[in-house]
N, C-alpha and C positions, 0 to 999 in steps of 0.2 A: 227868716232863718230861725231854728229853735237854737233855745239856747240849752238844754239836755232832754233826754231819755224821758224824762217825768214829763216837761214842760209838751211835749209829742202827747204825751198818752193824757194829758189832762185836755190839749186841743181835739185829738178824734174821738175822743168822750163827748166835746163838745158838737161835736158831729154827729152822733149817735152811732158813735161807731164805737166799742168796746176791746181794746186790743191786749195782747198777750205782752209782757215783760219783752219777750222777745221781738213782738212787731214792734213795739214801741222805740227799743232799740235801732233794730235795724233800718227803720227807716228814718229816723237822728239819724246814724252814720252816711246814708245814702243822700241827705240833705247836707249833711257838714261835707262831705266827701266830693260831692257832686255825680255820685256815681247810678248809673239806673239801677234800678231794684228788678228781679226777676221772682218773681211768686208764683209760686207753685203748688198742685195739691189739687185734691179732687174738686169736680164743680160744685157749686153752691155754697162753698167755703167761706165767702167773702171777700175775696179778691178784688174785683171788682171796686166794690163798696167799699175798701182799703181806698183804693186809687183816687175815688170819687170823694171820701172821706179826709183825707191827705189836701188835695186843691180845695178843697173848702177852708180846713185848718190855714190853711198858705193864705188865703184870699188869692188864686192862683183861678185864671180859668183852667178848664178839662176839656182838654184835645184829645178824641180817642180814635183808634185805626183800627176798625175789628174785622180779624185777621179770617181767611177762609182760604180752601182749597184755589190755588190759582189764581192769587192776589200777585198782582205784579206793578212794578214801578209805577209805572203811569194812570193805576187806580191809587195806588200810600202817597206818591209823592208829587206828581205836577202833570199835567197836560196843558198842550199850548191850545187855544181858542180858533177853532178855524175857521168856526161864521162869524165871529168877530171880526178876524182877519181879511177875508172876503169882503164885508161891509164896509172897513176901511179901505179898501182897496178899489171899492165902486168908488167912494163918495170920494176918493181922489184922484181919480182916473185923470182928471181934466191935467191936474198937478204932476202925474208922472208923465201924461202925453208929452208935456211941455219938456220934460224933463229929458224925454230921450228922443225928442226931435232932433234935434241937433246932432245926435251922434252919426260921427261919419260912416260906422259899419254896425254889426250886427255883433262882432267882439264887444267891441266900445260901445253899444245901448246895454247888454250885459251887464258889462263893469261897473258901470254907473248905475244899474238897478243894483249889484250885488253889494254898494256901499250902503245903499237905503236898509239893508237887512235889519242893523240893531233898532228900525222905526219900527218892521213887526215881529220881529223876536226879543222883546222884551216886559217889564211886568206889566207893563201895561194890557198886554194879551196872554198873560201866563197866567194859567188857573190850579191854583196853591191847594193841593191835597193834603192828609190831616199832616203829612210827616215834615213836605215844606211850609205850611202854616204855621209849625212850630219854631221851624228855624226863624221866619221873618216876624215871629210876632213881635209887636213893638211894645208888650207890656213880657213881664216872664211867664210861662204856663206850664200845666203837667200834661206831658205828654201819654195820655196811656197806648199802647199796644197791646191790644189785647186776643187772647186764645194764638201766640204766636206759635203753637204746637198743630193749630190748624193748616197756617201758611207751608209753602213747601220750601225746602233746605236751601235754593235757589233765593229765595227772597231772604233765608236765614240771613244769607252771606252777605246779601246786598247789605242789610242794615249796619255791619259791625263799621262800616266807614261811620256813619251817622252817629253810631252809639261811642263811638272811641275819640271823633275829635268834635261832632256836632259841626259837620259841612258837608254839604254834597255838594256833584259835580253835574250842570247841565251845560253840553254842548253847547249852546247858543249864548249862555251866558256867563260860564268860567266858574267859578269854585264859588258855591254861596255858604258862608258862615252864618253862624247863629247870631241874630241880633242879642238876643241873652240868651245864658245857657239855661236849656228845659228840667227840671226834673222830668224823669222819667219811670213808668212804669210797667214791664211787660208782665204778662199773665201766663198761665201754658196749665193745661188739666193734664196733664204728664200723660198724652196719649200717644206721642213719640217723643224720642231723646233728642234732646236739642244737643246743636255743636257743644265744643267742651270752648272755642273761639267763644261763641255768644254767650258761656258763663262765663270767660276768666272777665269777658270787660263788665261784669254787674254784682250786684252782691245779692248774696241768695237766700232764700226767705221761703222754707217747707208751710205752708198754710194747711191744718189738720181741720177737720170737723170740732167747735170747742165743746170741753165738757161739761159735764153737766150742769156744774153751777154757774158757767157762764155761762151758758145758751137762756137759760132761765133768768138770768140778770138784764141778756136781750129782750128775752118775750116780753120781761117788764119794762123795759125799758119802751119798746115798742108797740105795745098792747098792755097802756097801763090799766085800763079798764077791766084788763080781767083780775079776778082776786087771786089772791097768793096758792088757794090749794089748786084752783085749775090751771093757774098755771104752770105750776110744781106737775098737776096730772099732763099737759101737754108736753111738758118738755121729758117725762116719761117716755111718754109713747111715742115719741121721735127716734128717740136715743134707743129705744127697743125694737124700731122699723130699721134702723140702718144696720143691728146685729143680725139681720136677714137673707144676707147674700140675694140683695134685691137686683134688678137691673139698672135701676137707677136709684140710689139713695136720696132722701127728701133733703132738700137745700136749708142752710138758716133763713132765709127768707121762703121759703115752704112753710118751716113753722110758722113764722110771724106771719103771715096769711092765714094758716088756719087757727093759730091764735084770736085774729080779728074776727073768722067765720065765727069760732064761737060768740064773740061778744055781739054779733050779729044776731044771732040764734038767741039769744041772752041765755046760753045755756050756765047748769049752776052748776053741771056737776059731766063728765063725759061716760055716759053709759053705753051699752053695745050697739044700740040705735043709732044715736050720734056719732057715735067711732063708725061705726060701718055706711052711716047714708053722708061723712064727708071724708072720707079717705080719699079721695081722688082728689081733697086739696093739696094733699101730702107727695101722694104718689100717680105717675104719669104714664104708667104701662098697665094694660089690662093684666098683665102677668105679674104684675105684683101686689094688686090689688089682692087678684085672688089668693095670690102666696100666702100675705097677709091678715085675709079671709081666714083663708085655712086654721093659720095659728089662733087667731083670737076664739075661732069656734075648739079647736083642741083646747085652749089655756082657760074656756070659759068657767066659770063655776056657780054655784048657785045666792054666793051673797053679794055677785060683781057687782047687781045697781045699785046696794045698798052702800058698798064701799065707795065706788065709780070710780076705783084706780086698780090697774095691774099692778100685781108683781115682779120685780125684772126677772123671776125664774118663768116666770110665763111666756118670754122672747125669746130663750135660750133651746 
């Protein structure tokens, strides 16, 4: 348990995670609160690395359920074992024969198989998906869910039972509660509108692209090897690719990859060569490539190797 707002932002520091006043905040309250966090915001934001960064801070394992088109119960939450089932079922063959010899009909062999049920519908043949993994773990975990804007509105609904009391319901076993209650954290790249149900039960958390003096306090952080002006020039030219209306804008972990390329490269300084023969660490679509082709040959000038940094009128 944190004990405030600070005591959070000084643990996902410790993480190498860097968060905003705000995240700091909100996930304090979602920790004191008990209540899941929902984060949101375009991809490559950090989200994720919140979640992954948070169970670290906790000493908390990370259970995560990443969510896609046509995810349904029996992938998130449990499926029972039916060659296992089967295999028990040979190697005691001998044990049930016995068992319904004696029955005077075929009602009554039946009944007396149908008492044996809780022998194979139970944990012992039940194979715990990420969502009941979490309710049974016998230490506390973070549960992430994640890209839940992927899943369809059908699995929305299934979760707010899980999200609101931390129990579900399987037929064959009755209401399973939480051994401890999980933190939790779902994700969503706001590519549809989730229920207004699955926000009132979370608290909610806009995740923006950071600016500029954080994302460069990242790259140092995470690419201490590069020295201070390349990396001041990288986190430039990040922040000058995403005022692009690209197709995909480069993630903070974009940067910090092509951060590392350069210290790869041992480059000292980012000139048009370098910029143009690894932009594709940056960006993932031939269409933005070129987009961004385009501008740096228009914004080119004649002292750019000399300087080896744009100016942000040159992105605009």
């Amino acid at each position: 348990m944190f004990e405030t707002a600070q005591h959070v932002s000084q643990a996902l520091r410790g993480q190498q995670y860097l968060p905003t006043d705000e995240i700091a905040t909100v996930v304090f309250l979602a920790d004191k609160l008990g209540k899941p966090l929902l984060a949101e915001g375009p991809a490559g934001v950090g989200k994720t690395e919140l979640a992954k960064a948070w169970a670290g801070a906790a000493g908390k394992t990370l259970i995560r359920l990443q969510c896609y088109e046509g995810l349904d119960e029996s992938k998130a939450l449990y499926e029972w074992e039916y060659a296992k089932q089967m295999l028990y079922t040979q190697l005691l063959r001998d044990k049930l024969s016995d068992l319904l010899a004696s029955a005077a009909s075929l009602r009554s062999a039946a009944d007396r198989l149908g008492e044996e049920d809780d022998v194979f519908f139970s944990e012992r043949f039940l194979l715990a998906r990420p969502l009941l993994a979490a309710l049974l773990s016998a230490e506390p975990v973070l549960l992430l869910i994640d890209e839940i804007d992927r899943a369809d509105a059908e699995f929305e609904a299934f979760l707010l039972e899980i999200l609101s009391d931390f129990q579900v319901s399987i037929p064959e076993l009755g209401t399973v509660r939480a051994r401890h209650h999980p933190s939790v954290v779902l994700t969503s790249n706001n590519t549809r509108e989730l229920s207004e149900a699955l926000k009132r039960r979370c608290l909610y958390l806009f995740v923006e692209y950071p600016s500029h003096e954080t994302e460069l306090s990242i790259v140092k952080l995470r690419a201490p090897e590069l020295s201070e002006e390349l990396a001041r020039q990288t986190v430039d030219i990040v922040q000058g690719l995403r005022r692009l209306d690209l197709k995909k804008n480069p993630s903070v972990s974009e940067t910090i990859d092509w951060a590392k390329a350069l210290v790869a490269l041992n480059a000292d300084s980012i000139d048009q060569k370098t910029l143009e023969t690894t932009l594709t660490v940056l960006l993932k679509h031939e269409s933005d490539v070129q987009k961004a082709r385009r501008q740096l040959r228009r914004g080119a000038d004649d002292d750019y190797p000399r300087r080896g940094r744009r100016r942000r009128s040159d992105w605009d």
